[in-house]
C-alpha positions in Angstrom: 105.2 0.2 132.1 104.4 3.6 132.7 102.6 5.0 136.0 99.6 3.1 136.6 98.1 6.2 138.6 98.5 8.9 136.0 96.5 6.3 133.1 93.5 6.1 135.8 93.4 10.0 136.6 93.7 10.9 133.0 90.5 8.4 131.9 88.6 10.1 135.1 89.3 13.1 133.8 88.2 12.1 130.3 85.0 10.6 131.5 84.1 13.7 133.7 84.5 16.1 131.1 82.9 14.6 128.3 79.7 14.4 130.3 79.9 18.1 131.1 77.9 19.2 127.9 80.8 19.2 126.1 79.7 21.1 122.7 81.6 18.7 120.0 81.5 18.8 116.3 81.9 15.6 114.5 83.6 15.6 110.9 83.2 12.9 108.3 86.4 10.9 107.1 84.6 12.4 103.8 86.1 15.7 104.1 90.1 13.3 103.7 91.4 13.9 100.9 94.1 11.4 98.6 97.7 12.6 99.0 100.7 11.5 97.4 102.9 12.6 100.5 103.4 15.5 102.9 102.3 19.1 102.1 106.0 19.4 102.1 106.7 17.5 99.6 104.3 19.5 97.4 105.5 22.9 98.1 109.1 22.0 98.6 111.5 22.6 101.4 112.0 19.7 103.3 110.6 18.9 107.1 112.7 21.5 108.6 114.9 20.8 112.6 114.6 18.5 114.6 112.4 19.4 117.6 114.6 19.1 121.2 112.5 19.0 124.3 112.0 21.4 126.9 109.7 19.2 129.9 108.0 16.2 130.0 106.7 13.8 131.8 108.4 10.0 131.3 111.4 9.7 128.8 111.4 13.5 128.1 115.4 13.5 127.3 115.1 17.5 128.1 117.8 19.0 125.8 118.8 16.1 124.1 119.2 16.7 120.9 118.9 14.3 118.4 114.9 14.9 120.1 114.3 11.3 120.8 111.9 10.9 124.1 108.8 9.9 125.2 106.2 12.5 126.4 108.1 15.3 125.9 107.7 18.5 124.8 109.1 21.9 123.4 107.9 25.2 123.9 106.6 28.1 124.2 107.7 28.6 120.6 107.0 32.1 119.6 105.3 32.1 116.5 105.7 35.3 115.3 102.2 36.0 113.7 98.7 35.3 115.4 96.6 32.0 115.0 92.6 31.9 116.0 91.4 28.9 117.5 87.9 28.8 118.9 87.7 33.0 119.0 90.9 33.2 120.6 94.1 34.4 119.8 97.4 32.6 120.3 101.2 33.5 119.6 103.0 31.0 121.1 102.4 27.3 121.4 104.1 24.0 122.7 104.9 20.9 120.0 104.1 17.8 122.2 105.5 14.6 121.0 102.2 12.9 121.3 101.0 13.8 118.4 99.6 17.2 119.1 100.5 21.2 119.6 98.9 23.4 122.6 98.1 26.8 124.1 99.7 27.9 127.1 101.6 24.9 128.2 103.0 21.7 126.9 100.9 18.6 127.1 102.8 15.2 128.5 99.5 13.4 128.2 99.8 10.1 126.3 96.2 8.5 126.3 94.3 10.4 123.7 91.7 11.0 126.3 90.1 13.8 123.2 90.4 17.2 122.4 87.7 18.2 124.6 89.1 16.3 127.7 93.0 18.4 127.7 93.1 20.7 130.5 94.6 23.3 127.8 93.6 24.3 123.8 94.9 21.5 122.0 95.3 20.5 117.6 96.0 17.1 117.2 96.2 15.5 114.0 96.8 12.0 115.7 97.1 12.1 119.7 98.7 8.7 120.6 101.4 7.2 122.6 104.3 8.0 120.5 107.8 7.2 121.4 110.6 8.5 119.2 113.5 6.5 121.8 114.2 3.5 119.5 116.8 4.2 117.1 114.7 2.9 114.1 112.3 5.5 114.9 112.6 8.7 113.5 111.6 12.1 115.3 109.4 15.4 115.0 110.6 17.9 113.1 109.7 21.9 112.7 109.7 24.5 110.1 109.4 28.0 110.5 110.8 29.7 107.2 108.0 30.7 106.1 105.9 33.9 107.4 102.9 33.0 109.1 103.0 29.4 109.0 104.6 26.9 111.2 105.3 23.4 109.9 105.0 20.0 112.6 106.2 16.9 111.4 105.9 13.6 113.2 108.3 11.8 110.6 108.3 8.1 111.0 108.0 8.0 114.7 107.4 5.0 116.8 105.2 3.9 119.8 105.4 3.4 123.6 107.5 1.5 125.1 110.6 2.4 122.4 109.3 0.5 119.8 110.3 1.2 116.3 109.1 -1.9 113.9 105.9 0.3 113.1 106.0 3.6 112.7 103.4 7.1 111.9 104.3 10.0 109.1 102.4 12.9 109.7 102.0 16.7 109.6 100.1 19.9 110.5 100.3 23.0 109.1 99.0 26.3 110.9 98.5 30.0 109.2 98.2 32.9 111.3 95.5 35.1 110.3 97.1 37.1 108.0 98.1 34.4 105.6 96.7 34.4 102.4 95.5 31.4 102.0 95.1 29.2 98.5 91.9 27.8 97.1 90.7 24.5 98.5 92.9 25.1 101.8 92.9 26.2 104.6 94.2 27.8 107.8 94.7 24.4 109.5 96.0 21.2 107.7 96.4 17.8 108.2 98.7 15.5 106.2 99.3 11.6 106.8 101.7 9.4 105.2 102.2 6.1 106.6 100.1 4.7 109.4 101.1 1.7 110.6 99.9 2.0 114.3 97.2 3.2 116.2 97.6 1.5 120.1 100.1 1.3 122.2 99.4 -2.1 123.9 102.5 -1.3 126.6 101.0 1.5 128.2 97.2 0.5 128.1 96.0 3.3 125.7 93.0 3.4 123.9 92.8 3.9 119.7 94.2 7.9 119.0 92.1 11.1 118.3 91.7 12.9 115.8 90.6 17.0 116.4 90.5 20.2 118.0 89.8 21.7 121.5 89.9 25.2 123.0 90.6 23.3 127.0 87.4 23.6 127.8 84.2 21.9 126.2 84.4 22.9 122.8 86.1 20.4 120.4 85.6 19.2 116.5 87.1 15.4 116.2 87.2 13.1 113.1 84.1 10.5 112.9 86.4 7.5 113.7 88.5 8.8 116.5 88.4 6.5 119.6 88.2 3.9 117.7 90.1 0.8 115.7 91.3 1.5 111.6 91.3 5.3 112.4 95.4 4.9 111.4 94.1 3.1 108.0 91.4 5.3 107.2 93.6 8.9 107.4 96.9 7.1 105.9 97.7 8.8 103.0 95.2 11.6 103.2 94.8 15.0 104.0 91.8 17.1 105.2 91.9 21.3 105.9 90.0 23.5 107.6 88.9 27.1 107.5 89.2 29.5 110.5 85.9 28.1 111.6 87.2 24.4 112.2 84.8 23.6 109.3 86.8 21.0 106.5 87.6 23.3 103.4 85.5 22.4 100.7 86.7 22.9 96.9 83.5 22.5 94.0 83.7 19.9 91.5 84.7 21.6 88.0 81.5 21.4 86.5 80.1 23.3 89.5 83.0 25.5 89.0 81.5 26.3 85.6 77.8 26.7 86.1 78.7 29.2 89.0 80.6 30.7 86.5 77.8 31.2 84.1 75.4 31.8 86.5 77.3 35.0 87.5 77.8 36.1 83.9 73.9 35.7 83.7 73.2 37.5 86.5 75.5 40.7 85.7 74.3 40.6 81.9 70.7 40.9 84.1 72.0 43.8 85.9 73.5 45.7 82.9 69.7 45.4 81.0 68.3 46.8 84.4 70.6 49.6 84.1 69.5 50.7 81.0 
């Protein structure tokens, strides 16, 4: 069982921030998308290393490096390019094996308390207890190979305390600003395969987040979040979001068209008035 003491500060802490006027955006499971696996798989490449921890809190396994632990962390990780979260700018983050990245220092926290309750900027495509100890579990993995974009994968991990007979496949993908991004992305993605958990009834935790937070009041979570079937409802899905934190959008082909039309119609318009 882990420390009793550190669950109680970290829902105190959770409590008194979320009544601070915290400024949260709410976004429908709508915005999910059907996936056939992770981005990944679509654009080839593979998952890329295994991550090995640099500090921790309980089961960190610093330096070990097939990467199993348990609230570990690895970091700073120079990026290399520039990502914008919430108007500021970040070159470096941590990859936390709870399910999420941060700014400015790694995150051992493993109640997923929200984004707007971590005492530094946080992306978490699904904050939770996991434990990547048991052998049947697998671990998170990074890619970096290509420019401006960093690749975290949480591949078939397990769940507090070294439990392995259930297990969580998923990814995020961050751009720096200078990545040109495709249609109907984004510069922040979230990919799930596989979600066959969602509490970890060993260490107390409540059901895992889904969002964004810049460490201070701000945050955008998934409608959902803090709550049961949130694992069910993003398995095998994938949402993005634009530099705003807003899900990226893509129109329907037939709205596609008429756009289409409608700006042929409006420069034929323009060509007449020119005459």
């Amino acid at each position: 069982m882990k420390i009793l003491p550190k669950l109680i500060a970290s829902v105190v802490f959770a409590a008194t921030s979320l009544a601070a006027n915290a400024a949260v955006i709410n976004v429908s499971q709508n915005a999910l998308k059907a996936s056939t696996g992770y981005y990944t798989d679509v654009i080839g490449g593979g998952i890329g290393d295994i991550v090995v921890t640099t500090g921790g809190g309980n089961g960190a396994n610093i330096g070990q490096v097939d990467g199993r632990n348990d609230d570990g962390f690895a970091g700073a990780i120079n990026l290399g390019f520039n990502v914008s979260l919430f108007g500021n700018t970040y070159s470096s983050l941590y990859i936390n094996n709870n399910g999420n990245v941060t700014f400015g220092d790694g995150l051992a926290a493993y109640n997923p308390v929200g984004p707007v309750s971590t005492p530094v900027p946080i992306i978490a495509p699904f904050f939770s207890d996991v434990d990547t100890r048991d052998p049947a579990s697998g671990v998170v993995h990074v890619r970096t190979d290509i420019a401006n974009q960093i690749i975290v994968t949480w591949d078939n991990v397990g769940y507090y305390n070294s439990h392995g007979d259930l297990t969580n496949s998923f990814q995020l993908i961050l751009r720096g600003t200078n990545y040109l991004t495709p249609v109907g992305e984004g510069s922040i993605g979230f990919y799930y395969g596989n979600m066959a958990w969602e509490r970890t009834p060993d260490s107390g935790t409540g059901p895992a987040v889904v969002g964004f937070g810049d460490g201070n009041t701000n945050g955008v979570i998934l409608d959902g979040s803090f709550q049961d079937g949130l694992a069910a409802n993003v398995a095998n899905r994938h949402v993005w979001f634009n530099e705003r934190l807003e899900p990226t959008t893509v129109p329907e082909p037939g709205s596609i068209a008429l756009f289409a039309l409608g700006m042929g119609a409006l420069a034929y318009a323009r060509r007449r008035n020119v005459k």
